[in-house]
N, C-alpha and C positions, 0 to 999 in steps of 0.2 A: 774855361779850361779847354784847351786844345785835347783832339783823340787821345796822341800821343801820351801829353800825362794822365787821362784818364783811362787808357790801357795798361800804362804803369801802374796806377793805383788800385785798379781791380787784379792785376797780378801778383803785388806786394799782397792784400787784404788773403787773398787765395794760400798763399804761400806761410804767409802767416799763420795763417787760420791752421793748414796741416802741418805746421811745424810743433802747432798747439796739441793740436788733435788726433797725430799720428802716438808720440809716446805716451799720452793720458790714456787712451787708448788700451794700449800693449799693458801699462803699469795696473791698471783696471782690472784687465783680465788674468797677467799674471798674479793678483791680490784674491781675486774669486777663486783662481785653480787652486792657489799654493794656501791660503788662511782658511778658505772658506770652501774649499774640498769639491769645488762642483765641479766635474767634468766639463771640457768644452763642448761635447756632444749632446750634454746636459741643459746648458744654459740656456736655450731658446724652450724647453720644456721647465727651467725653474721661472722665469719670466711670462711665459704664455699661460701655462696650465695648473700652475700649483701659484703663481702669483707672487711669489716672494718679493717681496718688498724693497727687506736688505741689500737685494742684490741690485736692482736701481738704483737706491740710495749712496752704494759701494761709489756705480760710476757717476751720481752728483756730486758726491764731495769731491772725487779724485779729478773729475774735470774743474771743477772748482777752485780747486788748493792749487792745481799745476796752470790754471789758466790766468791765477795770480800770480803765479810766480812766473811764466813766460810772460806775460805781457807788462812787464818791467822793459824789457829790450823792444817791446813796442810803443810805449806808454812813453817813456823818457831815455832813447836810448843815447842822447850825447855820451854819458861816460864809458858808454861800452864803444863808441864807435871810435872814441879815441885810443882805444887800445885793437892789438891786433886781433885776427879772426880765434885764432888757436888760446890765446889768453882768453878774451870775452866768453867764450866757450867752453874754455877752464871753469873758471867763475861761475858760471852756470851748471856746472858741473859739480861741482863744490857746493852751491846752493839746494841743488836736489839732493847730493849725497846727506849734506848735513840735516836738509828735514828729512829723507826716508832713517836715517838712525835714530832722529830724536820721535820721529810717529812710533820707532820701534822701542823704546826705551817707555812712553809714555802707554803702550799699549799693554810692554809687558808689565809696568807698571800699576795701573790700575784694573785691567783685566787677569794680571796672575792673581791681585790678591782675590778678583771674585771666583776664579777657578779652583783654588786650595781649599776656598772653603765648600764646594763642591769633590775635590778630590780629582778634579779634572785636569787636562793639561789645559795651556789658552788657546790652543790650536783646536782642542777638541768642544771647548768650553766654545768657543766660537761659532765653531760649526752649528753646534745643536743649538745655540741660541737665536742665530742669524738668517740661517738655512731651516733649520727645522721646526723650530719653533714662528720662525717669521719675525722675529723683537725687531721691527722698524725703528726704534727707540734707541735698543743699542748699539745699531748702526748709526746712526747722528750722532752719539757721545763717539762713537770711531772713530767718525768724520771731524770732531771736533778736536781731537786727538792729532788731526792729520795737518788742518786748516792751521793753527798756532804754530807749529816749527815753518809752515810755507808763508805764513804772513809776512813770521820773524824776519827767516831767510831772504823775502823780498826788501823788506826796509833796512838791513843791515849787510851782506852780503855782496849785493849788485848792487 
């Protein structure tokens, strides 16, 4: 392998990697602030000092789910390369919408019914489970919650 393509190739792998890792990122954080109530001021003390688990857990699934579902356009990207930039991107675009509505649909689904019978909202129900309680547990069924519409959306979608 000549320099050349192997300076290409560790620029591709770079650029990749934060194309991957810049929105899982942002999606991660906006899912702790907005479901799971933690301040961003907060988060390096719910991780450091009180240990919360969930909230790691949060950013393993969601880099997880989104790092299958990007790495479609890396993995096999003929079909997308045949189409133009702003379609392929469509598409992917459509792929993340379609699984954030169905993780949304599946959460409020199986987390409203445990909140009602608490009397909770699932937003609240959440919190004190996740956050306060520490349930590393029902962060994984989340996660699992999350991971099935982004599987889906990878083999059928793109």
């Amino acid at each position: 392998m000549n320099p050349t393509d192997f300076l290409t190739l560790i620029l591709t792998e770079i650029g990749w990697n934060l194309a991957v890792w810049m929105p899982t990122t942002l999606l991660s954080l906006l899912f702790i602030r907005s479901v799971l109530g933690v301040p961003m001021r907060e988060l390096v003390a719910e991780i450091e000092d009180r240990q919360t688990a969930a909230i790691g857990a949060v950013f393993f699934w969601a880099s997880l789910g989104f790092a299958l579902l990007f790495s479609r356009l890396v993995a096999d990207p003929t079909p997308m390369t045949e189409l133009p930039w702003r379609e392929a991107f469509g598409w992917l675009g459509l792929a993340v919408g379609l699984s954030l509505v169905l993780f949304s649909v599946g959460v409020w689904a199986v987390f409203g019914t445990l909140a009602r019978r608490r009397g909770e909202s699932v937003s609240a129900y959440l919190r004190r489970e996740l956050v306060t309680e520490h349930n590393l547990a029902l962060s994984f069924v989340l996660g699992a919650l999350f991971l099935v519409p982004v599987v889906v959306a990878y083999h059928v979608t793109l």
